[in-house]
N, C-alpha and C positions, 0 to 999 in steps of 0.2 A: 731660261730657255723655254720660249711658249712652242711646243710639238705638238699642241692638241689643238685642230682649228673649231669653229661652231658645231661642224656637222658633228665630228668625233665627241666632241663635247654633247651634245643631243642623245649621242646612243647612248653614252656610259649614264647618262641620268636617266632615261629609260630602263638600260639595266639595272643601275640603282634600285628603285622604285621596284622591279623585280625580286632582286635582292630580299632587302627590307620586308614586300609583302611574303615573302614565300621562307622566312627565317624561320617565323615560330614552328611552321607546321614541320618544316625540315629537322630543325635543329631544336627543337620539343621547347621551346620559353612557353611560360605561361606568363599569369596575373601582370604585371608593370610594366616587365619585358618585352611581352608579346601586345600588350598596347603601343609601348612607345617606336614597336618596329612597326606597328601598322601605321601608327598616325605621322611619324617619318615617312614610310610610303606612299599615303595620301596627300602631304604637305608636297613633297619631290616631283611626285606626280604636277601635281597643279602648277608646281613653279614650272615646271617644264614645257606642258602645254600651253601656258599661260606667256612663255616670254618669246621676246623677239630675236629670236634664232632659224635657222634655217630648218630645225626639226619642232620649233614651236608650231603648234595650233591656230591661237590667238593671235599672239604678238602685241601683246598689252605690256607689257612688263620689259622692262628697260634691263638689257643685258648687262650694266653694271651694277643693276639692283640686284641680279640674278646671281651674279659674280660675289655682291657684297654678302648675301644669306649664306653663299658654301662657306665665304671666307669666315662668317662667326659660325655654322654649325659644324663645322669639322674638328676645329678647337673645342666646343661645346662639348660634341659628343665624350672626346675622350677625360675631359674635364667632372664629367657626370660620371661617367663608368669608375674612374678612378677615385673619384671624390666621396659618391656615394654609391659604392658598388650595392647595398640592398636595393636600392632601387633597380635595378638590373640583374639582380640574384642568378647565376647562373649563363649569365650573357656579358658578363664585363667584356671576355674578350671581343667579343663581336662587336660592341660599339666600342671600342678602342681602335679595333682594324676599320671601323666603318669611317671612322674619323681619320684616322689618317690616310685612308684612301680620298674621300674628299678634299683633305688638306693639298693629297697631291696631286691631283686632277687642277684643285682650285690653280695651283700653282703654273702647271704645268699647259693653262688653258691660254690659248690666245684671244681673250671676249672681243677682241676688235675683229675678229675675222668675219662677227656675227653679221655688222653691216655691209661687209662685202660681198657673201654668198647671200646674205638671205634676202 
C-alpha cells in the first residue's frame, strides 16, 4: 500500500535530515555517534535537494535511484546499531528507530508519483 505520494515523501526527508542534524545536540551523542548522525544529515540532505521530486532542488538524481539508497540505508542503519552497537555507543536505539522509520517510509512511498507532480 503506496500512501505516501512525492510531496509527502519530500517533507519527511527534509524532516529527516532535521532529525539526524539536531540528535546529538538533543539527545547528548558524542564521538562516532554524533558523526555518523551528521554525515546521515548531510548525505539525506543532498539526496533530497539533489533528486527529481517535486520538493527536490536540482532534480539530478533519478527517484528510483533515490528510492534504491532508503531502500539499503534503512536496513543498514539497524544492521550497524545492532551489529556493532560500539560504534554508536549510546545511540543504538536511535539508529534502530531511524532505520526502521526509513524502511517504512521506503515502503510505504509511492516513487512514481514523483513524475507526475513534479
Amino acid at each position: 500500500m503506496k500512501i505516501l505520494d512525492a510531496s509527502i515523501h519530500g517533507i519527511l526527508d527534509y524532516a529527516t535530515v532535521i532529525v539526524f542534524a539536531s540528535a546529538p545536540t538533543l539527545l547528548g551523542f558524542s564521538g562516532a555517534a554524533a558523526m555518523l548522525a551528521y554525515l546521515l544529515a548531510g548525505v539525506h540532505l543532498a539526496m533530497t535537494v539533489l533528486t527529481d521530486m517535486p520538493l527536490g532542488l536540482v532534480k539530478i538524481i533519478p527517484m528510483r535511484l533515490h528510492a534504491l539508497v532508503e531502500m539499503l540505508v534503512g536496513p543498514t542503519l539497524i544492521a550497524a546499531a545492532l551489529l556493532a552497537p560500539s560504534l554508536v555507543m549510546g545511540a543504538q536505539g536511535f539508529f534502530v528507530a531511524s532505520g526502521i522509520a526509513i524502511c517504512a517510509v521506503w515502503f510505504l512511498s509511492d516513487y512514481a508519483s514523483a513524475k507526475q507532480s513534479g
